[in-house]
Structures are given as structure tokens and as C-alpha cells.
VOLUMKE-656875 format. One record per residue (C-alpha): chain; residue number from 1; y, x, z. Coordinates in Angstrom, 2 decimals, padded with zeros to 5 digits. Layout:
- unit|pos|yy|xx|zz
- A|NUM|Y|X|Z;
...
***
This chain:
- unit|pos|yy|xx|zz
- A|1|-019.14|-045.74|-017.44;
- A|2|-017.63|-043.86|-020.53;
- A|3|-018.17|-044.22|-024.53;
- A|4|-017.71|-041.59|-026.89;
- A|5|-019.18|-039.44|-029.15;
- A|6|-022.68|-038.55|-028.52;
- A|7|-022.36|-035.10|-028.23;
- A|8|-019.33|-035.36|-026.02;
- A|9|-021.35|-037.84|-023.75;
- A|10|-024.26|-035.76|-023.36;
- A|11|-022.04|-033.00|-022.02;
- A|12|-020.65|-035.01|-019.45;
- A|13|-023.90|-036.65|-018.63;
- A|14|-024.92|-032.46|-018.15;
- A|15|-021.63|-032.19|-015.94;
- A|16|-021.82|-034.84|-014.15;
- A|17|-025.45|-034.30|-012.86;
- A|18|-025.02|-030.88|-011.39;
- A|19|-021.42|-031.61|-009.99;
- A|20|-022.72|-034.82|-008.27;
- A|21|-025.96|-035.52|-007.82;
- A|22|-027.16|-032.37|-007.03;
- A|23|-025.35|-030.58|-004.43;
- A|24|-026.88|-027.06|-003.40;
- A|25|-028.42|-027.57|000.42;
- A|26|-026.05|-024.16|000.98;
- A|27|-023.14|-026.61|-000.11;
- A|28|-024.07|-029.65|001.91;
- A|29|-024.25|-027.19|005.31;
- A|30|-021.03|-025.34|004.39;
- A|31|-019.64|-028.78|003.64;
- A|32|-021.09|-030.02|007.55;
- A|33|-019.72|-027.18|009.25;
- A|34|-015.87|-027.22|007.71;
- A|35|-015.97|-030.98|008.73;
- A|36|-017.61|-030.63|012.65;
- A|37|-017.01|-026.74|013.43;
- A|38|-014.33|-024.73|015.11;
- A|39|-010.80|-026.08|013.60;
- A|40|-008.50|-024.06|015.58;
- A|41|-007.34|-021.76|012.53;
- A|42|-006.12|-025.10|010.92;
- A|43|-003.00|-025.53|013.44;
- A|44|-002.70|-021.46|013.26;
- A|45|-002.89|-021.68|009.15;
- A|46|-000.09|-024.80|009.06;
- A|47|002.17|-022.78|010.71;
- A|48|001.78|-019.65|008.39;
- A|49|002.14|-021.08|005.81;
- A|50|005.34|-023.50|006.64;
- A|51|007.14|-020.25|007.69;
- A|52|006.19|-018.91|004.19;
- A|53|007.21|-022.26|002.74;
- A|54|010.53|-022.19|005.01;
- A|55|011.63|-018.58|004.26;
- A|56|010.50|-018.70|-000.12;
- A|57|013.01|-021.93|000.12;
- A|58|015.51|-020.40|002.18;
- A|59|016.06|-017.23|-000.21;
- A|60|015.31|-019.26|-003.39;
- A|61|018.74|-021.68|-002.21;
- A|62|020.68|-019.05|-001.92;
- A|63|020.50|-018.11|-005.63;
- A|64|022.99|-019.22|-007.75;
- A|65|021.43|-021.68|-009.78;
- A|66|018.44|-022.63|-008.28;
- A|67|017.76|-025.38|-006.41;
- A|68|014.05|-025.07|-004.56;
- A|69|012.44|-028.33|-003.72;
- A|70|009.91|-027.61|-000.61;
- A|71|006.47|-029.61|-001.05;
- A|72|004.50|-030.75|002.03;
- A|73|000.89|-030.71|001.15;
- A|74|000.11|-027.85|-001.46;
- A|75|001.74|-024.07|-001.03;
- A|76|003.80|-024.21|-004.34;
- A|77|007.64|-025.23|-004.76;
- A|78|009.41|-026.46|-007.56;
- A|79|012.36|-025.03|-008.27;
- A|80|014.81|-026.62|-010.26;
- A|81|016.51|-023.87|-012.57;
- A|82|018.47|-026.06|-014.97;
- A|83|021.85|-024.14|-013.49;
- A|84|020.89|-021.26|-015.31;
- A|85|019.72|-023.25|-018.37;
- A|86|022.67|-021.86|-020.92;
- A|87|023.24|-018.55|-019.73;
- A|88|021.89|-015.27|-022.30;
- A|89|019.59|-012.32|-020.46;
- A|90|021.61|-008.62|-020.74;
- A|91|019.85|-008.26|-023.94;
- A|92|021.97|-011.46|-024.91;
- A|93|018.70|-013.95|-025.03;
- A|94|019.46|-017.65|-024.11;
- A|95|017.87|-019.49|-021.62;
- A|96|017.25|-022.42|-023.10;
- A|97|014.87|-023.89|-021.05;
- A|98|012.23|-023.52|-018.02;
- A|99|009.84|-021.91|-020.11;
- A|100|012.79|-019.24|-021.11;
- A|101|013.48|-018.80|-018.00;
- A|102|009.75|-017.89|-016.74;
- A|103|009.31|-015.21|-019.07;
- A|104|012.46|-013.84|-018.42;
- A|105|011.26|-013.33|-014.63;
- A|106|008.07|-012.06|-016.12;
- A|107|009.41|-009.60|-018.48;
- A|108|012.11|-008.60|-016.47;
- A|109|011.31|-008.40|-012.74;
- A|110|007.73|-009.16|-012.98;
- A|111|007.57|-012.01|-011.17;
- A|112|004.94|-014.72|-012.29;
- A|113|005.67|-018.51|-012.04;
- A|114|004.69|-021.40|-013.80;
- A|115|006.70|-023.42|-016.06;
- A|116|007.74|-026.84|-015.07;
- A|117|007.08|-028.78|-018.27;
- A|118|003.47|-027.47|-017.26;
- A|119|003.49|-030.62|-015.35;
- A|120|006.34|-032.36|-017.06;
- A|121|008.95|-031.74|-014.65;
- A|122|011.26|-029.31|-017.23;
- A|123|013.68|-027.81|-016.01;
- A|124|012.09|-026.89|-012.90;
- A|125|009.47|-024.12|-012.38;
- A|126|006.56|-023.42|-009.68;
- A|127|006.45|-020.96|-007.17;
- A|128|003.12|-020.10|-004.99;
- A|129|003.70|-018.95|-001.18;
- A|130|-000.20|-018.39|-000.83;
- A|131|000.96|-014.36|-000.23;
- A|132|002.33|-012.57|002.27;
- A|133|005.94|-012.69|003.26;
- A|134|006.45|-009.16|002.47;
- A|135|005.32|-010.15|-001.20;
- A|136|007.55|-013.32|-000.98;
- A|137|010.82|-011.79|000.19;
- A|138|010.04|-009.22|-002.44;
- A|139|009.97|-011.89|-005.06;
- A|140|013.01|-013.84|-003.85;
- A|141|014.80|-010.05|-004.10;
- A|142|013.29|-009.48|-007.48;
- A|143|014.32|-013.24|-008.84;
- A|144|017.80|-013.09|-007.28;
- A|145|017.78|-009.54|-009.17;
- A|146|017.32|-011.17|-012.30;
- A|147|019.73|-014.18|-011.69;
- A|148|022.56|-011.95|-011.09;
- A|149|021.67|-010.47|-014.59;
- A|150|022.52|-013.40|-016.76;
- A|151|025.41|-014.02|-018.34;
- A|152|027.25|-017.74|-018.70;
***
């Protein structure tokens, strides 16, 4: 049940109709056979990814300054970053916050993360290990890079 605007309810009336009560017959046979066919990748695909998770943490703790916070149902991790919170970029920038801090990885090193007040968790800031590990320890090199960088 919902009230609203008219307009607004209409939409989600729309929404609502092809999201729920009108699954594709393609989508209700993929849906059968992830639920009752072969699920020996799933044990294989755990493991990948908490060596992924495992390493990215490793190599993120070892920066000074960051402290990573491993997950254990999604393939993200927070990072907490407020130890570098107060400390200026070589072009003398401030970090002032999470948000400074994940642009400064962009700009400089090219590394993409997501800010943590994103999800309201400032100072922290999200890291995905759905990659390779190449591609992760290439990351960890590139942020550590860019740590080592700032000035207090």
C-alpha cells in the first residue's frame, strides 16, 4: 500500500507490474536452474574471491593510514582513511575528508573507489575485489603510491 501523488503512484503501479507480476518465462527457468542445477562453481567462486578479499586487505593494512575493514557477504571493503584525513597532496591540497581523499586516488593514480559518506560511513571509503588479483595488487601499489605522496 502507498499514497502519494497521482502521477508518482501511477509510475510505481507501472513498476511494480512488470518487476513483479510479470516475470519473463526465460526468467522463471533461469531462476529454476540457478536454484536446482550444478552448484559446484559456488565453493570454487568463495574461495576466489576470499583470496582476493584476503590479499586487497592484506596490502591495504600495510599502508600508513589506512585501516581496511574485510566484509563477509559482498566483494567490497571499507577502508577507513581518516589517518590521512589532514595531510595536503604534493600540489599542497588538503585532505579534508573521504571524499578528498577519493579524488585524490582518482586524479592521481587512477584508482576508482567510492566515497564512504556514500553510505554514511565518512571517513571510510569502498573498495571492489570483483577483478583480478593482478588488477588488485596493482591498485594496492598504485594507492600505497599515492599515500606515500602526502604530506602531514
Amino acid at each position: 500500500y502507498c499514497a502519494g501523488p497521482a502521477p508518482i503512484i501511477a509510475a510505481m503501479n507501472k513498476l511494480q507490474s512488470h518487476m513483479t507480476s510479470c516475470p519473463s518465462s526465460i526468467s522463471q527457468a533461469a531462476a529454476v536452474e540457478a536454484l536446482t542445477g550444478d552448484q559446484s562453481f559456488v565453493s570454487a567462486s568463495v574461495e576466489q574471491y576470499r583470496a582476493r578479499r584476503d590479499a586487497l586487505v592484506a596490502g591495504l593494512a600495510a599502508i600508513d593510514g589506512l585501516q581496511p575493514v574485510p566484509g563477509d557477504g559482498a566483494f567490497y571493503v571499507f577502508v577507513n582513511c581518516e589517518g590521512v584525513i589532514g595531510r595536503h597532496t604534493p600540489d599542497g591540497t588538503l585532505i579534508a575528508s573521504d571524499d578528498d581523499f577519493v579524488n585524490y586516488l582518482l586524479d592521481s593514480v587512477h584508482v576508482g573507489t567510492i566515497t564512504g559518506s556514500a553510505y554514511g560511513l565518512s571517513p571510510f571509503f569502498r573498495v571492489s575485489f570483483a577483478t583480478s588479483e593482478e588488477t588488485l595488487a596493482a591498485a594496492v601499489q598504485a594507492i600505497s603510491s599515492a599515500v606515500d605522496q602526502l604530506r602531514k
